[in-house]
Backbone as ProteinMPNN parsed JSONL, in Angstrom:
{"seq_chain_A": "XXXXXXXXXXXXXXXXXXXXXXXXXXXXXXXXXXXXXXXXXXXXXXXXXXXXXXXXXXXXXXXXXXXXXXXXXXXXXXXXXXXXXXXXXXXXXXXXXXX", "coords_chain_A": {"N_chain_A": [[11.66, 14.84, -14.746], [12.666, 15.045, -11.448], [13.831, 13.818, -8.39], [14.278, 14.146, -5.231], [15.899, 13.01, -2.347], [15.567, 11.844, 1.181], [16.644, 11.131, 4.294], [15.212, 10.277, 7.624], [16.883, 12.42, 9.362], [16.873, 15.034, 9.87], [15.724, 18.224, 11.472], [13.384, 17.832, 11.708], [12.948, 15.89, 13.382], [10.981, 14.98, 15.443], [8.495, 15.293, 14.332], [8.932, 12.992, 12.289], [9.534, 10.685, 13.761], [7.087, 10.713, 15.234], [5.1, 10.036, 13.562], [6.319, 7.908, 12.367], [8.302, 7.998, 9.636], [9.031, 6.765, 6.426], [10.865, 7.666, 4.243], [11.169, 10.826, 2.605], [10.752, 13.538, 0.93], [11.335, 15.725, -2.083], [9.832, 16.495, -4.965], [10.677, 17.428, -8.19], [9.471, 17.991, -11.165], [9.585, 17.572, -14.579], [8.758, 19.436, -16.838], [8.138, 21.606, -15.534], [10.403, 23.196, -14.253], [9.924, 24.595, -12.209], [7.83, 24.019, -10.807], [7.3, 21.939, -7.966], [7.107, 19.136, -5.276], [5.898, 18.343, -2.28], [6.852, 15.046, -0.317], [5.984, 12.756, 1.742], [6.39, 9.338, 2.756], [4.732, 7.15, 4.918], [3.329, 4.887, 7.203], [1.141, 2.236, 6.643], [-0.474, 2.197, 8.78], [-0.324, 4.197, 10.142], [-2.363, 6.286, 11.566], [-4.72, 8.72, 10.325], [-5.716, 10.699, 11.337], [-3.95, 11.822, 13.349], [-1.841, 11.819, 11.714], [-2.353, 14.27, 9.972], [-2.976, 16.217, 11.557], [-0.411, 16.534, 12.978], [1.448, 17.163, 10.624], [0.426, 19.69, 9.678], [0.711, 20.809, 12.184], [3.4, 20.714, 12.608], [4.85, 20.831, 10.14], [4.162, 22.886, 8.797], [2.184, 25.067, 9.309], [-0.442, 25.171, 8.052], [-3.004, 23.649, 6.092], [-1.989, 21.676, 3.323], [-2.253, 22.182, -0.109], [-3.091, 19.75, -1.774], [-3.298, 16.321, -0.494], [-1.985, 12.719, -1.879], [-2.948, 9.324, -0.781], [-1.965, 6.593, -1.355], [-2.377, 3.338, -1.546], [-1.442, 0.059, -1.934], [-3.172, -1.49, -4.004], [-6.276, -0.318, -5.069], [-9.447, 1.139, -5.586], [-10.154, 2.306, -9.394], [-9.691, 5.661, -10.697], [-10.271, 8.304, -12.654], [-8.423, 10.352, -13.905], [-6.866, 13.36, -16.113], [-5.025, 11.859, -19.161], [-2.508, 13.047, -19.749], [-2.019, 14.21, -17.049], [-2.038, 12.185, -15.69], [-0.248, 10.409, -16.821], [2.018, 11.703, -16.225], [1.578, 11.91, -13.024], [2.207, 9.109, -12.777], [4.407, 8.598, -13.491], [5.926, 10.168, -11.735], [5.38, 8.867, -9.104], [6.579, 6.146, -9.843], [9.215, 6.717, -9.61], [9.383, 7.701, -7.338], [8.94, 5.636, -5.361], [11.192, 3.85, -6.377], [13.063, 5.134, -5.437], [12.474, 5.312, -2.23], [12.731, 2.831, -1.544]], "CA_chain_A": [[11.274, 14.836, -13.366], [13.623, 14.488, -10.869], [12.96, 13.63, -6.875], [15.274, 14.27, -4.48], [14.932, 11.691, -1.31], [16.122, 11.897, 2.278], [15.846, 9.58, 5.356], [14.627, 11.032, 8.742], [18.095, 13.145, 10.065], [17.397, 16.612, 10.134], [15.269, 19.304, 12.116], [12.087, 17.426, 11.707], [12.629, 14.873, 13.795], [10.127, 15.255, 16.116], [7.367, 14.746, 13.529], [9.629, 11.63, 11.971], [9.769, 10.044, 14.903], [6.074, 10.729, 15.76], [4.422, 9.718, 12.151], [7.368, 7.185, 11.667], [8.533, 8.485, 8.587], [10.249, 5.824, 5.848], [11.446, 8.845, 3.753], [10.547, 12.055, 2.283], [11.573, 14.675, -0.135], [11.003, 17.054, -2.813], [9.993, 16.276, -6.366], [10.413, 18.232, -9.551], [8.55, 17.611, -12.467], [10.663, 17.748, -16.017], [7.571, 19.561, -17.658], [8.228, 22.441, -15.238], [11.246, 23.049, -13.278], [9.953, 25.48, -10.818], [6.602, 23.161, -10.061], [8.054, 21.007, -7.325], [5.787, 19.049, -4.312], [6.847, 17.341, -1.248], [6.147, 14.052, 0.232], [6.423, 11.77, 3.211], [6.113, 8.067, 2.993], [4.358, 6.808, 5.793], [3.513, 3.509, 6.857], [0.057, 2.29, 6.153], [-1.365, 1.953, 9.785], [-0.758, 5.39, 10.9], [-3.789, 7.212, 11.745], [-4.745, 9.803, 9.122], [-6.152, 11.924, 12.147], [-2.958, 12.127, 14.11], [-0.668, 12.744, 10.525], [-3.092, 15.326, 9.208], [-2.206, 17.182, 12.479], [0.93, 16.796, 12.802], [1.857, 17.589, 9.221], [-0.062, 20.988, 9.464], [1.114, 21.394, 13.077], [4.945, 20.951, 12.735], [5.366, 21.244, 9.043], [3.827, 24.266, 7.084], [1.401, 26.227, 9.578], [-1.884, 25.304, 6.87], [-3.104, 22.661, 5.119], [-1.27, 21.479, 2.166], [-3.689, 22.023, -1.558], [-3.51, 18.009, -2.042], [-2.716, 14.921, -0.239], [-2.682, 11.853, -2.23], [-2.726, 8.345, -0.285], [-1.619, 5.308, -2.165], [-2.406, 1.963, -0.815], [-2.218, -1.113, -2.372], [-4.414, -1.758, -5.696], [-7.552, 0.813, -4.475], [-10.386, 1.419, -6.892], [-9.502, 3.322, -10.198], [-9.99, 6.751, -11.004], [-10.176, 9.008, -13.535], [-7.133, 11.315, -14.457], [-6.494, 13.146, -17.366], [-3.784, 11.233, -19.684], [-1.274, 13.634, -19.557], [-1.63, 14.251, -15.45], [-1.906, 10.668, -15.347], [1.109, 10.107, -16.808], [3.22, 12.769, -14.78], [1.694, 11.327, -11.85], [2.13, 7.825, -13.006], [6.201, 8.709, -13.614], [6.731, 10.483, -10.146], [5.15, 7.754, -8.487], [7.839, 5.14, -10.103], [10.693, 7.53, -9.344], [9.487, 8.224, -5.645], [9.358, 4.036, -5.145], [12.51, 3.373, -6.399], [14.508, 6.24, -4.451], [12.422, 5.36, -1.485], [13.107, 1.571, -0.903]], "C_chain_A": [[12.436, 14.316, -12.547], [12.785, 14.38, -9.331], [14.587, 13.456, -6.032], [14.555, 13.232, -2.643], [16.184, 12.014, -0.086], [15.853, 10.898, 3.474], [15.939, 11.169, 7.03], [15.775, 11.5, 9.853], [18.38, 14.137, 10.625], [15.975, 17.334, 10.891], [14.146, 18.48, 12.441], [11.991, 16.31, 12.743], [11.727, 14.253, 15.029], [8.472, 14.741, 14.817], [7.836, 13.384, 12.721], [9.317, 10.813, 13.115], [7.625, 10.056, 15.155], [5.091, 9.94, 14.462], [5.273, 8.093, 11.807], [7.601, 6.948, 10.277], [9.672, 7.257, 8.057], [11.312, 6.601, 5.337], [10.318, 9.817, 3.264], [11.362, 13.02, 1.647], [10.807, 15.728, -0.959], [11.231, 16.403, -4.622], [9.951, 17.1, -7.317], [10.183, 17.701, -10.892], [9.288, 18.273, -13.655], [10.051, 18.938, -16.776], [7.575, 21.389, -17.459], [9.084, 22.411, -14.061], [11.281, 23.822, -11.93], [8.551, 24.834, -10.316], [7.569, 22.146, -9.614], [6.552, 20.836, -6.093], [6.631, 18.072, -3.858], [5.652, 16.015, -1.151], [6.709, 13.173, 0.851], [5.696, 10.758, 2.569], [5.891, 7.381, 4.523], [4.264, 5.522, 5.796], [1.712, 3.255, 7.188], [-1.08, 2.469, 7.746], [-1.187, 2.992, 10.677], [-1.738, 6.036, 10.548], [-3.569, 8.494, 11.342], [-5.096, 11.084, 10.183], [-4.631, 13.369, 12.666], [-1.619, 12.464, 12.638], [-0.961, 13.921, 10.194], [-2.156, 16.594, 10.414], [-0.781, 17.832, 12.74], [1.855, 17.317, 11.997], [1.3, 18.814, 9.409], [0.826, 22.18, 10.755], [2.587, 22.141, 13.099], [5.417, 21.217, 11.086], [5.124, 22.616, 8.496], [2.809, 25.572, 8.244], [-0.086, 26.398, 8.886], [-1.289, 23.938, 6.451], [-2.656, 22.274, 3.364], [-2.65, 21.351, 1.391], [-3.601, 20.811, -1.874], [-2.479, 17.529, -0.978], [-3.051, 13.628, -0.919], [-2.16, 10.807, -1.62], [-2.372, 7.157, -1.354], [-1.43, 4.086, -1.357], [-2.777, 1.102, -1.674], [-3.141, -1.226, -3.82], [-5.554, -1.492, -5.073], [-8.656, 0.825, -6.088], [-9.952, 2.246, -7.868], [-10.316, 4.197, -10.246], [-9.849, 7.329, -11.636], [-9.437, 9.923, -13.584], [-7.089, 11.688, -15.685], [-5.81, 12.486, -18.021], [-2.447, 11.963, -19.416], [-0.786, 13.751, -17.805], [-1.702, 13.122, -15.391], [-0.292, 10.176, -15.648], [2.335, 10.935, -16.19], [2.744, 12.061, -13.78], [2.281, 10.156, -11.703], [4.461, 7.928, -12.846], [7.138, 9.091, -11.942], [6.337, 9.763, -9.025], [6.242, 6.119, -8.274], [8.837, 6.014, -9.123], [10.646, 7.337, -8.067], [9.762, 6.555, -5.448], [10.516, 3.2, -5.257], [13.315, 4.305, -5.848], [14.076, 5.474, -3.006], [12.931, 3.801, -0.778], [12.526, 0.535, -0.78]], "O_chain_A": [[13.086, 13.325, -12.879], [11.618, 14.693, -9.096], [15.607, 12.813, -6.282], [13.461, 12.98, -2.138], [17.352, 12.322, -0.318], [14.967, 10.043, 3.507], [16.43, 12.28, 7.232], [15.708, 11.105, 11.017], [19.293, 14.451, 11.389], [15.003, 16.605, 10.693], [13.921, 18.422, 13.65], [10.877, 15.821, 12.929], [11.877, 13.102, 15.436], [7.709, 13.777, 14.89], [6.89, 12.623, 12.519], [8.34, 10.124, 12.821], [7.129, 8.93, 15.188], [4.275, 9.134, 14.909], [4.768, 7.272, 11.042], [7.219, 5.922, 9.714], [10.661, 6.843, 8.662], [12.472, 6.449, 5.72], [9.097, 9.742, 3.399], [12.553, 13.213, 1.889], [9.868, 16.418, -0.563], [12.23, 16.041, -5.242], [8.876, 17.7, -7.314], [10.95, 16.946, -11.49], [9.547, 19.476, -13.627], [10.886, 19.545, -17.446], [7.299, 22.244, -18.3], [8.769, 21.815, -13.031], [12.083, 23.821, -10.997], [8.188, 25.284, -9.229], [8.398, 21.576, -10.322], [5.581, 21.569, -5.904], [7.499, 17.347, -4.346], [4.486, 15.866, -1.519], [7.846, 12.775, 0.598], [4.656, 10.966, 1.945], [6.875, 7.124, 5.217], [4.768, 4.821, 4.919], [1.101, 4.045, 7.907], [-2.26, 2.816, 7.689], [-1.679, 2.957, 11.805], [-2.015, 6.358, 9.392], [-2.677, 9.26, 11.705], [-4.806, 12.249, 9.912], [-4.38, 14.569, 12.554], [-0.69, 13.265, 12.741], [-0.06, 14.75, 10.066], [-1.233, 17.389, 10.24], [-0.276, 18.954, 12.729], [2.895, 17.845, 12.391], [2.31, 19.464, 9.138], [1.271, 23.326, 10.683], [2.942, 23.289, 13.369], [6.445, 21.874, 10.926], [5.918, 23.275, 7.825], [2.783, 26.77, 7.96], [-0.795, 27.393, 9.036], [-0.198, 23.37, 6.4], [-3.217, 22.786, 2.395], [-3.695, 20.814, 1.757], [-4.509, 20.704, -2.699], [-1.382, 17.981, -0.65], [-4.198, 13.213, -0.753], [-0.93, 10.833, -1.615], [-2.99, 7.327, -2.405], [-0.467, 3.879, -0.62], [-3.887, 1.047, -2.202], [-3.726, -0.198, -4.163], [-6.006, -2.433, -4.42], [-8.431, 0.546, -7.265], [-9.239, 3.139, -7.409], [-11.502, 4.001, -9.98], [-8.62, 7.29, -11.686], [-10.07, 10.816, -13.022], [-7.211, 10.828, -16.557], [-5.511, 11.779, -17.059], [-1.464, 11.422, -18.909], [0.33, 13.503, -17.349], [-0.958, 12.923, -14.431], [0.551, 9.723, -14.874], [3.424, 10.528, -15.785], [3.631, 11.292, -13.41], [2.894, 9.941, -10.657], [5.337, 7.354, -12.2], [8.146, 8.701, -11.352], [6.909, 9.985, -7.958], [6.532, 5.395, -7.321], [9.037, 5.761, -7.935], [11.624, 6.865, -7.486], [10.953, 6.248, -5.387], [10.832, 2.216, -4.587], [14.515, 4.033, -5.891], [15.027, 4.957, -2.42], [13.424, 3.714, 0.346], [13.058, -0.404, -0.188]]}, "name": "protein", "num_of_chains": 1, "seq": "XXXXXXXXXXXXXXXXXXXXXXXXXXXXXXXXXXXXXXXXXXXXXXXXXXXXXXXXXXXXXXXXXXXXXXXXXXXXXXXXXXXXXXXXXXXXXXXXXXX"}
C-alpha cells in the first residue's frame, strides 16, 4: 500500500479553504495496484452537512460509494479480518504522512 499525500496548493482551493483541509491524497492498496481511494482530512468540528456538499459540489459531481469518519476511540465494529487489516494499514500510513 502506498499513499501519496499533498497539502492544500492546487486547483481545489476553494473547497480547502472552505472545509479547511489538513491534507489529502490518493491511496493505493499493495493487494491491488489499480484499487486506489481518495481522502481529505478534515478537522473534527466541521459540519458534516456543509462537507457532504461541498465534496459532491466541487469535487466529483455524485456522491462518493463510502465515506468513513474516524474520530477518536468510537464504538467498535465488525470488519472482516482481512478488510480490517487493509483498512487498519492505510489508516497508519495516512496518519503518519498526514501529520
Amino acid at each position: 500500500m502506498s499513499c501519496s499525500n499533498s497539502t492544500n496548493t492546487d486547483d481545489n482551493d476553494y473547497v480547502n479553504s472552505k472545509l479547511d483541509i489538513k491534507s489529502y491524497g490518493t491511496i493505493t492498496f499493495s493487494q491491488n495496484y489499480s484499487n486506489t481511494a481518495s481522502f481529505i482530512r478534515i478537522p473534527c468540528d466541521a459540519c458534516p452537512i456543509k462537507t457532504k456538499e461541498l465534496f459532491i459540489e466541487q469535487k466529483y459531481n455524485k456522491c462518493p460509494p463510502l465515506i468513513i469518519s474516524v474520530m477518536g476511540s468510537t464504538k467498535e465494529g465488525y470488519m472482516r479480518s482481512k478488510l480490517f487489516q487493509i483498512f487498519r494499514e492505510a489508516l497508519l500510513k495516512i496518519a503518519k504522512t498526514t501529520g
